[in-house]
C-alpha positions as YAML, in Angstrom:
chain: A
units: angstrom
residues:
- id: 1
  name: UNK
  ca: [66.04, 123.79, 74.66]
- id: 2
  name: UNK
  ca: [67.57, 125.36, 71.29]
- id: 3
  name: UNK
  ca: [70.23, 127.91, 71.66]
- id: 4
  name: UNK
  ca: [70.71, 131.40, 70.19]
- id: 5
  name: UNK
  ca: [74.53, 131.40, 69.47]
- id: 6
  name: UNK
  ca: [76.70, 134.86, 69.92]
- id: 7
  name: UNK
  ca: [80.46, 134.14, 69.40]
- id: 8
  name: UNK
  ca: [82.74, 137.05, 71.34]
- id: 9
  name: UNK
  ca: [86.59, 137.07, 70.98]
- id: 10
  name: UNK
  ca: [88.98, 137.70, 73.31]
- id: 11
  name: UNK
  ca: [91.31, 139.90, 71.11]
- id: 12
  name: UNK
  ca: [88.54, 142.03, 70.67]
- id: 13
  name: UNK
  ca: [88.17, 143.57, 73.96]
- id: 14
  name: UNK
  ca: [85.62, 146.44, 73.04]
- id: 15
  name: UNK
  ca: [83.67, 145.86, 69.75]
- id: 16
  name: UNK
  ca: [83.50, 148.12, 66.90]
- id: 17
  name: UNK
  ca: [80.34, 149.69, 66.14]
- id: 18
  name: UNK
  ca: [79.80, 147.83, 62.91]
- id: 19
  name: UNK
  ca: [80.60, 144.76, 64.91]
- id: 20
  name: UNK
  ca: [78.19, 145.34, 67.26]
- id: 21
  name: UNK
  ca: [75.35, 146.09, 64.43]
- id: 22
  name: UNK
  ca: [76.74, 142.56, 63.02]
- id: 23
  name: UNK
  ca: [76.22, 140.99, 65.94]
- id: 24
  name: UNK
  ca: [72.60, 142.27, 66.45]
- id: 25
  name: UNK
  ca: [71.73, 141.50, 63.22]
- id: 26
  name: UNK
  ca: [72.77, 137.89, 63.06]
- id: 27
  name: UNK
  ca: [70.66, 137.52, 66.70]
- id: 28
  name: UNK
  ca: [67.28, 138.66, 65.70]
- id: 29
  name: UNK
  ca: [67.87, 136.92, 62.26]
- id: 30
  name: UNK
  ca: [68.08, 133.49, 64.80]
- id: 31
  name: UNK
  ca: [65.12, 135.29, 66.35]
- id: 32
  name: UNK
  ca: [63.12, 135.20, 63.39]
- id: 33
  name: UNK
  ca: [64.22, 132.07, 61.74]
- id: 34
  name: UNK
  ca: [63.01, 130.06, 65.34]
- id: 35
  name: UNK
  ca: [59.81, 132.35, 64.82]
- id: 36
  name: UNK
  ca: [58.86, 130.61, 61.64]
- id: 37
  name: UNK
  ca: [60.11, 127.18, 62.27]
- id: 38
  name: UNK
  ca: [57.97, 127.40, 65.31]
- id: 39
  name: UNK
  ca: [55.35, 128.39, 62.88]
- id: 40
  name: UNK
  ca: [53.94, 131.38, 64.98]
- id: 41
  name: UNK
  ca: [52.97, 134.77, 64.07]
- id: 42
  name: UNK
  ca: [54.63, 137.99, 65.34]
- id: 43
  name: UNK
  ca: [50.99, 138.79, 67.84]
- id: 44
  name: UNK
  ca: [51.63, 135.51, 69.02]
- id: 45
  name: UNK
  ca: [55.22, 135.55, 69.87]
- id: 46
  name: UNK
  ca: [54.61, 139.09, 71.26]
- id: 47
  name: UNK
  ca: [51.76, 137.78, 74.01]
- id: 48
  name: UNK
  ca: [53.95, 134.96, 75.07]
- id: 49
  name: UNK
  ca: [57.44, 137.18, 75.68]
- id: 50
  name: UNK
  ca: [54.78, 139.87, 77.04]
- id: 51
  name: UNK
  ca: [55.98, 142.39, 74.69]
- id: 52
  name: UNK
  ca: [54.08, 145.04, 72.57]
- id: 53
  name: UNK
  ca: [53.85, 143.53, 68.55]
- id: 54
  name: UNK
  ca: [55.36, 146.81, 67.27]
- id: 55
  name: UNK
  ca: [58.34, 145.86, 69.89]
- id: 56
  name: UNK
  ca: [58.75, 142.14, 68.37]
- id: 57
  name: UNK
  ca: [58.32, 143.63, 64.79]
- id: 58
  name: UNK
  ca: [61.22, 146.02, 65.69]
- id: 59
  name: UNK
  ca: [63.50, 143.45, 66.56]
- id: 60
  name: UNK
  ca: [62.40, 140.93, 63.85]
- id: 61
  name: UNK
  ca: [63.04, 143.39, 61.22]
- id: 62
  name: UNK
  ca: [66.36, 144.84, 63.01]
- id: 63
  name: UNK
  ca: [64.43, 147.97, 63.10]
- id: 64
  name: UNK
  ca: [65.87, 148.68, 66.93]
- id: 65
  name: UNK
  ca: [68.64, 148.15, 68.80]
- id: 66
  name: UNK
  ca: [67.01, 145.71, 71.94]
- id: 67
  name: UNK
  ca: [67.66, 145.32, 75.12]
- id: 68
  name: UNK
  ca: [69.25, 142.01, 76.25]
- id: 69
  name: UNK
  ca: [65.72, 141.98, 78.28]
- id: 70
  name: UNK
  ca: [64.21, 141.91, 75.13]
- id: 71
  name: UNK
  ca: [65.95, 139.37, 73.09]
- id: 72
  name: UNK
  ca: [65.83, 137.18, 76.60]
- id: 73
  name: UNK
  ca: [62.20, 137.57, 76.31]
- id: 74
  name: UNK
  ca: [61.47, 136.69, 72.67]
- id: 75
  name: UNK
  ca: [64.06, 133.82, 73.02]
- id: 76
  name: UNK
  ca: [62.15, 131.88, 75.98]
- id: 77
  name: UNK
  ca: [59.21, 132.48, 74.44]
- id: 78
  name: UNK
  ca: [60.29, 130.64, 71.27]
- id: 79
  name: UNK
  ca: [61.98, 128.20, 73.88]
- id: 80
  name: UNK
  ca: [65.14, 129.73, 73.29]
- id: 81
  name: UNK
  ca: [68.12, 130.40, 75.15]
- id: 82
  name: UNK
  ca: [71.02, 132.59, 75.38]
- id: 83
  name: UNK
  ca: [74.30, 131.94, 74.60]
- id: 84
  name: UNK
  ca: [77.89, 133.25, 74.60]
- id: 85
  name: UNK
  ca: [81.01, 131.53, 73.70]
- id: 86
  name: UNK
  ca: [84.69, 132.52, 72.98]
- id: 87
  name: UNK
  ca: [84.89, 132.79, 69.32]
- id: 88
  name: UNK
  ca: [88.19, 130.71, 69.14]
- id: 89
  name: UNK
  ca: [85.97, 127.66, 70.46]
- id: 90
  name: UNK
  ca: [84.83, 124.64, 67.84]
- id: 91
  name: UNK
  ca: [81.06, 124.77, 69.14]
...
């Protein structure tokens, strides 16, 4: 199983709001990227996470601000999984 990566540092104990749109970003970016190297369309990936398309569109195109539920959800169904790391590792 692949991973989606999200990288949190200790010295920064509560994340800026630009960090936090960074962070996002960069996660449904992975999102996508697994999307088409999975070669899948958007319907598709929305009837295997069990989510409306508009809802995986949103995401896709950083168009909303998801719900971990949601990124879990798109994630497994691209065989994805979730995880977070302390930024000042080497992985």
């Amino acid at each position: 199983m692949c991973q989606l990566s999200l990288r949190v540092s200790d010295d920064e104990p509560r994340l800026s709001p630009e960090s936090l749109a960074e962070r996002s970003l960069a996660l449904c970016d992975q999102l996508e990227k697994a999307r088409m190297a999975a070669g899948i369309s958007r319907r598709e990936l929305a009837r295997r996470a069990g989510l409306d398309p508009g809802t995986v569109a949103a995401v896709l195109e950083v168009r909303s601000d998801p719900h971990l539920e949601t990124i879990l959800r798109i994630g497994g169904a691209l065989g994805l999984r979730l995880e977070v790391t302390p930024a000042h590792t080497s992985q």
